[in-house]
C-alpha positions as CSV (number, residue, x, y, z in Angstrom):
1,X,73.3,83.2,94.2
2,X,72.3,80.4,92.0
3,X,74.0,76.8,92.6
4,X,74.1,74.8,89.5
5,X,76.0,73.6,86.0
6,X,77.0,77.3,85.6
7,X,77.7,79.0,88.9
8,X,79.0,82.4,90.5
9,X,81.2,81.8,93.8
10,X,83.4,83.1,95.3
11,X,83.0,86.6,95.7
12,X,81.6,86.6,91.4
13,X,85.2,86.1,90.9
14,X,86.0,82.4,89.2
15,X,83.1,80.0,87.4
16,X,83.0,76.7,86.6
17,X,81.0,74.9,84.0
18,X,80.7,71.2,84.5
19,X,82.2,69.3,81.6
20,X,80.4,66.9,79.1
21,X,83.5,64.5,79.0
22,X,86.3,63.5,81.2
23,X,89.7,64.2,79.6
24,X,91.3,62.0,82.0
25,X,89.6,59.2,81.7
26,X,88.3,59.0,77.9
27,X,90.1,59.6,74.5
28,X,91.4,62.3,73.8
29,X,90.5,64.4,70.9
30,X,92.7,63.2,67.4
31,X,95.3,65.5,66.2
32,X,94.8,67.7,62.8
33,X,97.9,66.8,61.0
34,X,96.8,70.1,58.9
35,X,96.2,72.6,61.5
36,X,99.3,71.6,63.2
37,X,101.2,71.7,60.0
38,X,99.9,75.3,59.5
39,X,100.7,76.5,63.1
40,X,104.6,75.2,62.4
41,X,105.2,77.2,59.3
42,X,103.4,80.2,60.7
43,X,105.6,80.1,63.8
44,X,108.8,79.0,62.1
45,X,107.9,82.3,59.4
46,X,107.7,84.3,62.9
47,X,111.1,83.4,64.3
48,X,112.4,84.0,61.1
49,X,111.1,87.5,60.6
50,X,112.2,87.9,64.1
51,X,115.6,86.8,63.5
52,X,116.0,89.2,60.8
53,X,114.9,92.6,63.0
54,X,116.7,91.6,65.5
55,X,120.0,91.3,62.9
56,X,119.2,94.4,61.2
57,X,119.2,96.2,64.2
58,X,120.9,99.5,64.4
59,X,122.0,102.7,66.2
60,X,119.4,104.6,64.7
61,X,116.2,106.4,66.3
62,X,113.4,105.5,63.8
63,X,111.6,102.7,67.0
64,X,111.4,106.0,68.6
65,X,110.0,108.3,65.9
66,X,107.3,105.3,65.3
67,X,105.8,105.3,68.6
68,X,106.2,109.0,69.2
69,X,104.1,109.9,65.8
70,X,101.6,107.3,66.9
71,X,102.2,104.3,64.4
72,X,102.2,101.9,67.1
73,X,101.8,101.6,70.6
74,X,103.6,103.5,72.9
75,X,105.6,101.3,75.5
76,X,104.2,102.9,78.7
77,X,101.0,100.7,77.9
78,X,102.7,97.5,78.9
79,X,105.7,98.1,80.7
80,X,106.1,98.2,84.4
81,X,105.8,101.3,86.5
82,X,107.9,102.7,88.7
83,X,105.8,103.2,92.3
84,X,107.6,100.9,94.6
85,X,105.4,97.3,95.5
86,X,103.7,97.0,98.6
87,X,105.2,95.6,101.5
88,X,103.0,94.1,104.2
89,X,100.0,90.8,103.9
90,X,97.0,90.1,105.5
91,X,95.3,87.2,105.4
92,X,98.4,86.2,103.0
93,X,96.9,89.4,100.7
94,X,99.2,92.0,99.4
95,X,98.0,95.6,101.2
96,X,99.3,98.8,102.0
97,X,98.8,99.8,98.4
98,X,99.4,103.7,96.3
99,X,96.8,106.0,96.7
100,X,96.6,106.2,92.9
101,X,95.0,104.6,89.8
102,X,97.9,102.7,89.7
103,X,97.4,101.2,93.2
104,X,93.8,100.9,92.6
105,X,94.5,98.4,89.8
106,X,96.7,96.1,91.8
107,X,94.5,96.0,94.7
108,X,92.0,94.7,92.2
109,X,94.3,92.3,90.4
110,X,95.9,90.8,94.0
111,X,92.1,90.5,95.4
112,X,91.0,88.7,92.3
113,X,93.7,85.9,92.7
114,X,92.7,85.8,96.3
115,X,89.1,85.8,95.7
116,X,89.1,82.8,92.6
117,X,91.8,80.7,95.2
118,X,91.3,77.5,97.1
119,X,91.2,79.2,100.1
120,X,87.8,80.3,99.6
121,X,86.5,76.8,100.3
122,X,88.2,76.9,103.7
123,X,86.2,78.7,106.3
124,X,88.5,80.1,108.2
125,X,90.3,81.4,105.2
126,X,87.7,82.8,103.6
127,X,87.0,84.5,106.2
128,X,90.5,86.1,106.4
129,X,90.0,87.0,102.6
130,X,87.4,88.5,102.8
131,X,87.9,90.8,105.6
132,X,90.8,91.8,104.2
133,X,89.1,93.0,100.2
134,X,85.8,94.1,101.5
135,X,85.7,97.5,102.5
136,X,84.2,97.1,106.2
137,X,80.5,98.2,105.6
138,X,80.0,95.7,103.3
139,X,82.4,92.4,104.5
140,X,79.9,91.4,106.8
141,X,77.2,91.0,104.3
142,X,79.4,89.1,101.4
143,X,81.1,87.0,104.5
144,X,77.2,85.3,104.7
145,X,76.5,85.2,101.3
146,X,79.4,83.5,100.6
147,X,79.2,81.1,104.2
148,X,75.7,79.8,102.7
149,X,77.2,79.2,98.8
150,X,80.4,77.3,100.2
151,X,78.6,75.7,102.9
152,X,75.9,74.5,100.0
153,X,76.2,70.4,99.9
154,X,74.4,70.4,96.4
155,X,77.2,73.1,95.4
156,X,80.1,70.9,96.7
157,X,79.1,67.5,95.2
158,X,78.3,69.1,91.7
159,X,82.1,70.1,91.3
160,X,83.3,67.1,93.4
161,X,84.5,67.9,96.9
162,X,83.6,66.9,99.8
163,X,81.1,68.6,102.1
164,X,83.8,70.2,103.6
165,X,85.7,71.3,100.8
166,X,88.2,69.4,100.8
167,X,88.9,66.9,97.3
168,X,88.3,63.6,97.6
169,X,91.3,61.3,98.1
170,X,93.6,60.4,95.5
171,X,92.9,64.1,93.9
172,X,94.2,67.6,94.2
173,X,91.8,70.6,93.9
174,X,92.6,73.2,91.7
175,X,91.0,76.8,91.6
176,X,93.4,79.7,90.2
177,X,93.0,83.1,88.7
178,X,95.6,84.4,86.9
179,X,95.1,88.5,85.8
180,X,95.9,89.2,82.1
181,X,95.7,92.9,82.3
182,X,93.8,95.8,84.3
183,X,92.5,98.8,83.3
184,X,90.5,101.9,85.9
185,X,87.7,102.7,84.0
186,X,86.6,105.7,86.1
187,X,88.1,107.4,89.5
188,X,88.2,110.0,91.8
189,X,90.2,110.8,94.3
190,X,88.6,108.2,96.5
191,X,87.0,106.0,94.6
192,X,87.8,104.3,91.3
193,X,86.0,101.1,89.3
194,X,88.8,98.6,88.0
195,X,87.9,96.2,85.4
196,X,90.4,92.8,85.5
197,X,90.9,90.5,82.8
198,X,91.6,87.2,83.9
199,X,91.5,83.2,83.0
200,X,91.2,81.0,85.5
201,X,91.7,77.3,86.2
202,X,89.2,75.2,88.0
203,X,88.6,71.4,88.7
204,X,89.9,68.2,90.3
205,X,93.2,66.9,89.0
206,X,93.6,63.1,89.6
207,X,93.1,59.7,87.3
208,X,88.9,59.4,88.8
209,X,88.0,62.8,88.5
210,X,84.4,63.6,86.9
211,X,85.4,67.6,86.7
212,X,88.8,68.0,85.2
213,X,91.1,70.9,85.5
214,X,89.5,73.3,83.0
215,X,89.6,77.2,81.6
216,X,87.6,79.7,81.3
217,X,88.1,83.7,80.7
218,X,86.3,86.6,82.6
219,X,86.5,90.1,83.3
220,X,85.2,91.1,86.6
221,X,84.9,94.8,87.4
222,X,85.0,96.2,90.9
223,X,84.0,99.3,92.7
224,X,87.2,100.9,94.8
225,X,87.2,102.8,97.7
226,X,90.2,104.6,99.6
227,X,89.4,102.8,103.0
228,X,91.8,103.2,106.0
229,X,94.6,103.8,103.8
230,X,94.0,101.2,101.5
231,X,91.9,100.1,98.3
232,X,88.8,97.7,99.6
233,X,86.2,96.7,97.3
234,X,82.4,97.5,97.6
235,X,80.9,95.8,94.7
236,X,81.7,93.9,91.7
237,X,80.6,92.8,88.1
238,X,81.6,89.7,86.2
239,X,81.1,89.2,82.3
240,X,82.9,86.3,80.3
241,X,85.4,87.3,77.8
242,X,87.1,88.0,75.9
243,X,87.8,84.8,75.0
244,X,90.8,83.9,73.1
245,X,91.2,81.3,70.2
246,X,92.4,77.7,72.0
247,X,95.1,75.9,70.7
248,X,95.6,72.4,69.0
249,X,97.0,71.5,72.1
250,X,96.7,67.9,73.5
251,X,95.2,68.1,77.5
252,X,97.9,67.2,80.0
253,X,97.6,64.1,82.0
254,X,96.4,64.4,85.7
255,X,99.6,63.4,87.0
256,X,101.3,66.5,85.0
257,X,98.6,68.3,85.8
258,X,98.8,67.6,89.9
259,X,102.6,68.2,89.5
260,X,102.2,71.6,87.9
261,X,99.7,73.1,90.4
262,X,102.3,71.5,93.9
263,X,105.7,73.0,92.1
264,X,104.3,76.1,90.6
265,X,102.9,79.0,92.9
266,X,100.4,82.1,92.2
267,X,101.6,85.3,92.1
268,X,100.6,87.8,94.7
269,X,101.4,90.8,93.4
270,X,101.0,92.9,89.8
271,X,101.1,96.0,88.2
C-alpha cells in the first residue's frame, strides 16, 4: 500500500487526492453568468415539460405497454425490493443479510459505507469493522495491512490529522461514502462478485484547513462469500468512475460544511 498525494486506504474503499488550493481560505472560483443562465432555462423547460405529463395524465394503460414492449426501462431496475431488511449490527454494521444476489449486494453497499467511514482511523473501530466484512480467513491479514497504513505518520500529516487520527482542533474530519447503485456481476450459490458505485467525501472541514472537504467517484468491486450465514468479503477492486459532469455550484463554507456532516447521518442500510 503506497502512502502519498493519491492514496488507497481503508480497506481500497475511499481516496483522497490532496488539493492544489484551499477553498476555504482563497477565492473562490467567479460565476459564469452564461452557464448559469443556460442551466435556468434548461431546468425551468424541465419542470415545465413535467408539469404538462403530469396534467395530461390519464386512466389509460399506454406507461404500461411502453415498458412491457421494451421502449424504456422497466421499473424493477430501480425500485425497491421486497425481501424484508436485516435486523441485527455488529460493530454498528448491518448483518444477518438474504442468502441471495439481492443480499449479496447490500452486504457490499453497507460494508462500503463502513469501510470509507471515520471509524477506520480509530483502532479500536477499525478493528470492529473489519472483523465484521472480512470473511475470517482473510480479516487477520487486512486487519495488519490496514494497522500499518493508519498507523503511518507520513499518511496522517499529508491529509492533516493528528498521529492519532484525530483532526486537529478547531476542525471536524470528514470521510463518507455514499453507494449510488450496485450491481452482482457474477454468482453462485456461495459466492458472488458485487461491483458498488459510490462518491465519497473526504477532508477537514474548518476555516485553517489545508485539505478541504472534497469528492471523488469510484466503483470498488468485491468478492462474496456465504460465510456463517452471512455475506463477508474476500477481496476487492477499486477503479475511479464513472465520473459525473460537476455543477456550477459555488463550494460551501466550512462552517456549512461542519454543520451538514454533525446534523446529517450515513445511511446503514440499501437495497
Amino acid at each position: 500500500m503506497s502512502i502519498g498525494d493519491e492514496r488507497d486506504y481503508g480497506g481500497g474503499e475511499t481516496r483522497t487526492r490532496l488539493p492544489e488550493s484551499d477553498p476555504y481560505g482563497g477565492a473562490r472560483r467567479g460565476a459564469r453568468s452564461s452557464s448559469r443562465s443556460l442551466v435556468t432555462v434548461v431546468g425551468v423547460v424541465v419542470l415545465l415539460i413535467a408539469a404538462i405529463a403530469f396534467a395530461n395524465r390519464g386512466g389509460d394503460d399506454s406507461s404500461a405497454s411502453n415498458e412491457a414492449s421494451g421502449d424504456k426501462p422497466a421499473s424493477s431496475s430501480t425500485a425497491a425490493t421486497g425481501d424484508r431488511p436485516v435486523t441485527s449490527k455488529a460493530a454498528g454494521i448491518p448483518t444477518g443479510f438474504a442468502h441471495s444476489e439481492q443480499g449479496a449486494e447490500s452486504a457490499a453497499a453497507n460494508y462500503s459505507v463502513a469501510l470509507g467511514s471515520a471509524d477506520m482511523f480509530n483502532t479500536a473501530r477499525r478493528h470492529g469493522i473489519v472483523n465484521a466484512v472480512y470473511a475470517p480467513d482473510v480479516a487477520a491479514g487486512r486487519q495488519s495491512d490496514l494497522d500499518n497504513a493508519y498507523s503511518s505518520k507520513k499518511f496522517l500529516t499529508n491529509i492533516g490529522l493528528n498521529n492519532d487520527g484525530s483532526a486537529p482542533k478547531g476542525q471536524t474530519f470528514v470521510s463518507r461514502v455514499i453507494p449510488v447503485g450496485t450491481k452482482v456481476t457474477s454468482s453462485g450459490t456461495d459466492n458472488a462478485t458485487v461491483a458498488v458505485w459510490y462518491t465519497s467525501l473526504f477532508g477537514l472541514s474548518g476555516e485553517a484547513s489545508t485539505n478541504p472537504v472534497s469528492e471523488s467517484w469510484y466503483t470498488t468491486t468485491y468478492e462474496m462469500k456465504w460465510v456463517d450465514n452471512d455475506w463477508k468479503i474476500t477481496d476487492f477492486q477499486q477503479k475511479d468512475g464513472p465520473v459525473p459532469v460537476g455543477r456550477d455550484q459555488k463550494a460551501s463554507t466550512a462552517d456549512d460544511m461542519t454543520k451538514a456532516v454533525e446534523e446529517y447521518g450515513g445511511f446503514t442500510y440499501a437495497r
